[in-house]
C-alpha positions in Angstrom: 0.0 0.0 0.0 1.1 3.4 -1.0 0.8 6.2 1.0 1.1 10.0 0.7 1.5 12.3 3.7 0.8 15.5 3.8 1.9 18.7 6.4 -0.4 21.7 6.7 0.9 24.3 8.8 -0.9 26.7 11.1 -1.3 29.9 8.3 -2.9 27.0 6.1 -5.9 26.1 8.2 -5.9 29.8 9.9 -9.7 30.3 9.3 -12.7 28.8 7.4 -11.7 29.5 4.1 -8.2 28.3 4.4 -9.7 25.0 6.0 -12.1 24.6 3.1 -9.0 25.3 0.5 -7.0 22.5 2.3 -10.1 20.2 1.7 -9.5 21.1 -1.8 -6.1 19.9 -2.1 -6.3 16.8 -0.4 -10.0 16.2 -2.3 -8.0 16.6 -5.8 -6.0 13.5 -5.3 -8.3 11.2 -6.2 -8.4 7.7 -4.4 -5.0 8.3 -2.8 -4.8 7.1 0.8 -3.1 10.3 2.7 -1.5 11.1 5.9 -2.4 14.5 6.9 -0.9 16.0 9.6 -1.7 19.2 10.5 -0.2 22.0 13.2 -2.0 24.8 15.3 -3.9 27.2 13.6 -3.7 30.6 13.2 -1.8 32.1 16.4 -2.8 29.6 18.8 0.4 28.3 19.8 1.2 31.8 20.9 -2.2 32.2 22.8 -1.6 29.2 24.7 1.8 30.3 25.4 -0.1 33.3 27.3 -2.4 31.0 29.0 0.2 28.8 30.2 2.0 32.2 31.8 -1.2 33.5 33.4 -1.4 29.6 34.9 1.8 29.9 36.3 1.4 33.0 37.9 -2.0 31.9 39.3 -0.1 29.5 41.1 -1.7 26.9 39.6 -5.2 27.8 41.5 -7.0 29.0 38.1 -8.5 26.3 36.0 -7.3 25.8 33.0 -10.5 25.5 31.1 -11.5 29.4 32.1 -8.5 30.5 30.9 -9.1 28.9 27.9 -12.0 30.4 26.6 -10.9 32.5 24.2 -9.2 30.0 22.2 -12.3 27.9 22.2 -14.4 30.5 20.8 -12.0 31.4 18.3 -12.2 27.6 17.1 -16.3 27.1 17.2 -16.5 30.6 15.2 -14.5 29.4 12.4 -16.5 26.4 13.0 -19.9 27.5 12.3 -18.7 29.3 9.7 -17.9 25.7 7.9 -21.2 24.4 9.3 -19.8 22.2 12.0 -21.9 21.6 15.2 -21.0 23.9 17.8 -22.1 21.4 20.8 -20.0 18.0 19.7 -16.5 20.1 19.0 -16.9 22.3 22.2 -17.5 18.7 24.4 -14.5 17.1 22.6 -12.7 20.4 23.1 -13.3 20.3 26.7 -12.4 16.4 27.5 -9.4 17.7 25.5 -8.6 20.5 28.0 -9.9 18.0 31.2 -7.3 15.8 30.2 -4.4 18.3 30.3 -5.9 19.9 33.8 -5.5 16.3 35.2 -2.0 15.7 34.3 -1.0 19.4 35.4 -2.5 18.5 38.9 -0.4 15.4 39.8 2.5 17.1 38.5 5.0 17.6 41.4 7.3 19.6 39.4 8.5 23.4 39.0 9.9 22.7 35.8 8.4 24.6 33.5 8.9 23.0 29.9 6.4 20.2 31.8 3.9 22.6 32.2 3.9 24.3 28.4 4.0 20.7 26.9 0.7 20.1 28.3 -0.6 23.3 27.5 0.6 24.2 24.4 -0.4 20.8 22.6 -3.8 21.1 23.1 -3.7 23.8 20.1 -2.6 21.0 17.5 -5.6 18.4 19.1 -8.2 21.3 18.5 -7.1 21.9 14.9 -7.0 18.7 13.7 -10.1 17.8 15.7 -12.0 21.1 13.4 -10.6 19.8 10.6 -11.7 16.0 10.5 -14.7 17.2 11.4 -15.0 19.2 8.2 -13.4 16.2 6.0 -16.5 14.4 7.2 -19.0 16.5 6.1 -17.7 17.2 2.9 -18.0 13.0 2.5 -14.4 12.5 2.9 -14.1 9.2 4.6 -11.7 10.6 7.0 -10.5 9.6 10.8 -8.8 11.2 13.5 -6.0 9.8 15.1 -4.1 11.0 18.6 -0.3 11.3 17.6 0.2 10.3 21.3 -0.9 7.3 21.0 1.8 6.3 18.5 5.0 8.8 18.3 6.3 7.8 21.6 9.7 10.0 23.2 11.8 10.7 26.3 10.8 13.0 29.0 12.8 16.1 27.3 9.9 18.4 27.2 9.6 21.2 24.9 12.3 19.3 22.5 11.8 15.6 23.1 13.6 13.0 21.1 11.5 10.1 19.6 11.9 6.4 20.6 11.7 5.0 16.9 11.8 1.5 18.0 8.3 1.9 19.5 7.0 4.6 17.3 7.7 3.2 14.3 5.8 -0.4 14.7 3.3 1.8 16.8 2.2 3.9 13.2 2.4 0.6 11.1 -0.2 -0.6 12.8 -2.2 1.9 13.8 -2.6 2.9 10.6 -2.6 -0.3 8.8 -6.0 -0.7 10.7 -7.6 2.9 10.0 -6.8 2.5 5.9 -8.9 -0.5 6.3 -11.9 1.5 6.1 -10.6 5.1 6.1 -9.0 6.9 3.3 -7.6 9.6 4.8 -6.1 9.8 8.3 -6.1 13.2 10.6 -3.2 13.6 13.0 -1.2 16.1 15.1 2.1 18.1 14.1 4.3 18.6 16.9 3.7 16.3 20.2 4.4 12.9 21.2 4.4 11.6 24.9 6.2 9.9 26.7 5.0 6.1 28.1 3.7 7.9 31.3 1.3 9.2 28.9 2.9 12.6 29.7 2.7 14.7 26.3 5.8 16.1 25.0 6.9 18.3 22.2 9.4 18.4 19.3 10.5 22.1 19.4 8.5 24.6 18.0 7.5 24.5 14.3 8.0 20.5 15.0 5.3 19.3 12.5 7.6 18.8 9.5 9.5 16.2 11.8 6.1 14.5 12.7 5.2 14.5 8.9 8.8 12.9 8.4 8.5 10.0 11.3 5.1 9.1 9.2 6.5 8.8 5.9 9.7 7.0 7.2 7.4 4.3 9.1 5.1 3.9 6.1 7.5 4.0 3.4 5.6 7.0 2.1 5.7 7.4 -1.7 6.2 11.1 -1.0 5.8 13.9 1.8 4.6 17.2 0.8 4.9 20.0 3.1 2.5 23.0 2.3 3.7 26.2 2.9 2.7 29.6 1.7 5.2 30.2 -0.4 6.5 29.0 -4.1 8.8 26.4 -2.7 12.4 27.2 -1.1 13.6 30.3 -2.4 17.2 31.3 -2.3 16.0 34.2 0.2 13.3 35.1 2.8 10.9 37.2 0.6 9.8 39.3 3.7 13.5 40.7 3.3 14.7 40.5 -0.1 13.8 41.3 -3.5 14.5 39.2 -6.9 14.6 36.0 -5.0 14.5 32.5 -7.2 13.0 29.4 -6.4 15.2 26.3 -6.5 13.4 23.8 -8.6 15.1 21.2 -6.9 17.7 20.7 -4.0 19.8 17.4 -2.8 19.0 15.9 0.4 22.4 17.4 2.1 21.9 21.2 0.5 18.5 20.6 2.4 20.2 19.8 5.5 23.1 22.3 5.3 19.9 25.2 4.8 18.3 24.4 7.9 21.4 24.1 10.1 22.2 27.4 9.0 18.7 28.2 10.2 16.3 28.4 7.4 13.6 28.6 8.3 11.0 26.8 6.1 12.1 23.4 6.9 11.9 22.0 10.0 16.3 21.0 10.7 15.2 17.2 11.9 13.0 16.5 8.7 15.6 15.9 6.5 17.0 12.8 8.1 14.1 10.2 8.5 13.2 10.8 4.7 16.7 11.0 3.6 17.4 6.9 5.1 14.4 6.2 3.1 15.3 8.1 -0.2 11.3 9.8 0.2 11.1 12.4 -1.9 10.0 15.6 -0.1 7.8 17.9 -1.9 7.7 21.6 -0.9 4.6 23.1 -2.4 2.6 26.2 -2.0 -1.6 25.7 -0.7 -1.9 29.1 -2.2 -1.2 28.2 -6.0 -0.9 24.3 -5.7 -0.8 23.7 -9.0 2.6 24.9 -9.1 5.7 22.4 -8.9 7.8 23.7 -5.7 10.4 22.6 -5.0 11.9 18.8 -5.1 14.3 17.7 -2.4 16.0 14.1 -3.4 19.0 12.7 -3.6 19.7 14.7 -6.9 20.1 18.6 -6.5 20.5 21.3 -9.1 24.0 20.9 -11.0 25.0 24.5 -9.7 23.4 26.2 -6.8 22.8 30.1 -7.3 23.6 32.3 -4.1 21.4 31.3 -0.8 21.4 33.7 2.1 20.1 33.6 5.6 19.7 36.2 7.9 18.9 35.3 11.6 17.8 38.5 14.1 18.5 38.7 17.7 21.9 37.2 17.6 24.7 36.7 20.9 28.5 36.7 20.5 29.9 34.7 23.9 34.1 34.7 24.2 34.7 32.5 26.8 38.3 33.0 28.1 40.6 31.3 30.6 41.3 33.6 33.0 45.0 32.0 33.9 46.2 32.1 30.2 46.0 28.1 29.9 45.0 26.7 26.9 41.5 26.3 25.5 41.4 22.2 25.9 39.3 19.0 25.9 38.4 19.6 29.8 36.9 23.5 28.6 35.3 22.6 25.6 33.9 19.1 27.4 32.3 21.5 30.0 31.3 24.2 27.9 29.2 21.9 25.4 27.8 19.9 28.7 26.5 23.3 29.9 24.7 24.6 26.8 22.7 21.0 26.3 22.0 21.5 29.9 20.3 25.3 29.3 18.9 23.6 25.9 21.5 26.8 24.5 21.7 25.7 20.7 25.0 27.7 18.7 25.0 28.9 15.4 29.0 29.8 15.0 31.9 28.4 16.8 35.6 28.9 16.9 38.7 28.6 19.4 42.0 30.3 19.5 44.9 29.8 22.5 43.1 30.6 25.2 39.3 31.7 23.9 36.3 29.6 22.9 33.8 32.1 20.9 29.7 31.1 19.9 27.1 32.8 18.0 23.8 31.8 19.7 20.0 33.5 19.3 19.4 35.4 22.6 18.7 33.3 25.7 17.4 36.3 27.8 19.4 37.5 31.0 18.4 34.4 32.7 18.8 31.7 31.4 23.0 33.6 30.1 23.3 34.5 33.7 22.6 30.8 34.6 24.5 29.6 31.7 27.6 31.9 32.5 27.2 31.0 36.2 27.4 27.1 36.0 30.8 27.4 33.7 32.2 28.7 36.8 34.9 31.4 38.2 37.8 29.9 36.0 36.6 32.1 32.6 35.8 35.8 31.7 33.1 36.8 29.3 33.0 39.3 26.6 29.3 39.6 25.7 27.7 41.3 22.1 24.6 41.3 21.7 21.7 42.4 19.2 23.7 41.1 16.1 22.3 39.9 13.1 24.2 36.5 11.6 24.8 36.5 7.5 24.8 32.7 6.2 25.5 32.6 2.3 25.5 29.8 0.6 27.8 29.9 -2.9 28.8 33.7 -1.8 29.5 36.0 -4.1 32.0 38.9 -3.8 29.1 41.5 -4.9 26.4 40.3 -3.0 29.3 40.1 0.3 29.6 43.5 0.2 26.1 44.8 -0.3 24.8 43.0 3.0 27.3 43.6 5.0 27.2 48.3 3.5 27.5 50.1 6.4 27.8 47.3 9.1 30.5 46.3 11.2 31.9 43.0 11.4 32.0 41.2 14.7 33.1 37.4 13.5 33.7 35.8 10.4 33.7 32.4 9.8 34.8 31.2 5.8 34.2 27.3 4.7 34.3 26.0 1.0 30.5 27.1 0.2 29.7 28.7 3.0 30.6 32.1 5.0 29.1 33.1 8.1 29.4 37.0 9.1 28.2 38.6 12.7 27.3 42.0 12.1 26.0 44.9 13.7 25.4 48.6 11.8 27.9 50.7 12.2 28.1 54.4 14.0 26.2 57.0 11.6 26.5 60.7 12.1 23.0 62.5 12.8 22.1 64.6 10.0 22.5 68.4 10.7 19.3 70.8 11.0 
């Protein structure tokens, strides 16, 4: 049996019409048997971020389902307006949110990443619940299936890493069953849980990597992922003119993009499909008649320049305060302590007696609590709102035009890559 899965991201499903336009899609591939899974809509993950602060700082003694409100209504509105029942979505809404409340009240535990998991998910369960629902009634012999009860992971909350040897079989079966007399299958982006039954998730924007466990454990034929944009362009559009799509990109040009922190994949995608040679199709919902982008083992014979901007950037020297060397011990310690504060880097380099990284802004602190658990033997030079320059097949033109008028913190040269920290430089105020 071949089977196609699909990923539909948040903007995708953000209200009625977009809902009814993924129904399209998925409606104009005929008898195919598809995998849909399917994120938060809209802004929800954000809202629910805000309710699990105002949880917190009620000490735990408001209710989860009143601070919830807001988000429910938001989800029957867009539900009426597809001619859903408002009574059956807001029960299964609410047995949604009782489930989280119950888990958040035996949890003995002040550590935080418990508590979003179990908020925060509840945003993917109410989309996908909205959109089944819909599938339904437009005669689509659809079913809804918890992700929970087959993508199985440790108990690293807010980035957990999947057990495959459970999940795997766990899928296959699952939804060897539901193909029996479904067509199309309905599942969450994003969350797992672990075999307490605790829900986890896979960092934020996880649902490519959910879509990519799926088509790894089915041998999927292919995995789209619909965005709202051509394909992969060589450049964010929101920033640049005159950017190109790339028709088609290799499996490790894919990889070396979203390490460098591009952003429309996903970085753990890549992998699951890439041990499977799956084809990964990046395709736009708002004109999906157009080809995207192809990512296989065969990329484009000569790649034109690709550049990444990240925002909000941190330059860290670590040095050792009594001149020894930057060795095993400090670098063994320093890489211990950033998995420990779940710090990620961007940039890294050593010299004698100095160990510099580029990292995106931790806030004051979690760097304080960072800086404090490396201990009295190092000193700290600290830069911060910087901007980091990833191009891919630089040119010398292009070098010099993003980098006009900014100053030039780091630099970091490989074959086909450079890496530039920047900041703008000191401009005199015009006169009166």
């Amino acid at each position: 049996m071949s089977v196609k899965v699909f990923k539909f991201g948040g903007a995708s499903i953000a209200d009625h019409d977009h809902v009814r336009n993924v129904c399209s899609i998925i409606q104009s591939y005929g008898e195919d048997k598809i995998v849909i899974v399917i994120s938060a809509m809209g802004k929800t993950t954000n809202a629910l971020e805000k309710v699990m602060d105002s949880y917190l700082e009620s000490k735990r003694k408001v209710k989860l389902l009143d601070l919830m409100q807001n988000i429910i209504e938001s989800h029957l509105s867009q539900a009426i307006k597809l001619g859903l029942g408002r009574e059956l979505l807001l029960q299964k809404f609410e047995t949604f949110i009782a489930e989280s409340q119950e888990l958040l009240d035996v949890i003995d535990s002040n550590d935080k990443a418990i508590v979003y998991d179990q908020i925060v998910s509840l945003g993917e369960l109410f989309s996908t619940t909205l959109v089944e629902a819909y599938l339904s009634l437009s005669g689509m012999n659809s079913h809804w299936l918890d992700v929970r009860k087959v993508i199985k992971s440790d108990e690293s909350y807010r980035d957990a890493t999947v057990n495959y040897s459970t999940s795997v079989p766990n899928i296959r079966n699952a939804t060897t069953e539901i193909f029996t007399d479904s067509q199309y299958i309905v599942t969450q982006g994003f969350i797992a849980s672990t075999p307490m039954a605790y829900t986890t998730t896979l960092g934020r924007e996880g649902s490519d990597y959910t879509a990519a466990i799926f088509a790894y454990a089915l041998d999927a034929g292919e995995l789209t992922i619909w965005k709202d944009v051509p394909g992969i362009l060589t450049a964010d559009p929101r920033k640049f003119e005159n950017v190109e799509l790339l028709s088609k990109l290799s499996y490790t040009e894919a990889i070396e993009m979203t390490y460098y922190g591009a952003s429309v994949i996903h970085p753990k995608t890549i992998k699951p499909i890439q041990n499977k040679s799956i084809n990964l199709h990046v395709r736009s919902y708002i004109n999906p008649k157009e080809e995207g982008t192809h990512i296989t083992d065969q990329g484009l014979p000569n790649y034109p320049p690709i550049v990444v901007l990240q925002d909000n950037r941190l330059l860290l020297k670590i040095t050792t305060k009594d001149f020894t060397f930057i060795a095993e011990n400090h670098l063994s310690l320093i890489f211990s302590t950033l998995d420990r504060y779940r710090i990620k880097m961007s940039v890294m380099k050593n010299s004698a007696i100095s160990f510099t990284l580029v990292i995106a802004d931790p806030g004051k602190e979690k760097l304080k609590k960072f800086l404090e658990a490396l201990g009295d033997n190092f000193s700290f030079d600290i830069y911060d709102k910087l901007q980091l320059i990833t191009i891919r097949y630089a040119q010398k033109p292009l070098i010099e035009s993003l980098t006009k008028n900014k100053v030039i913190l780091f630099e970091e040269r490989m074959k086909s890559t450079i890496q530039l920290v920047v900041r703008p430089a000191l401009e005199l105020k015009e006169k009166v």
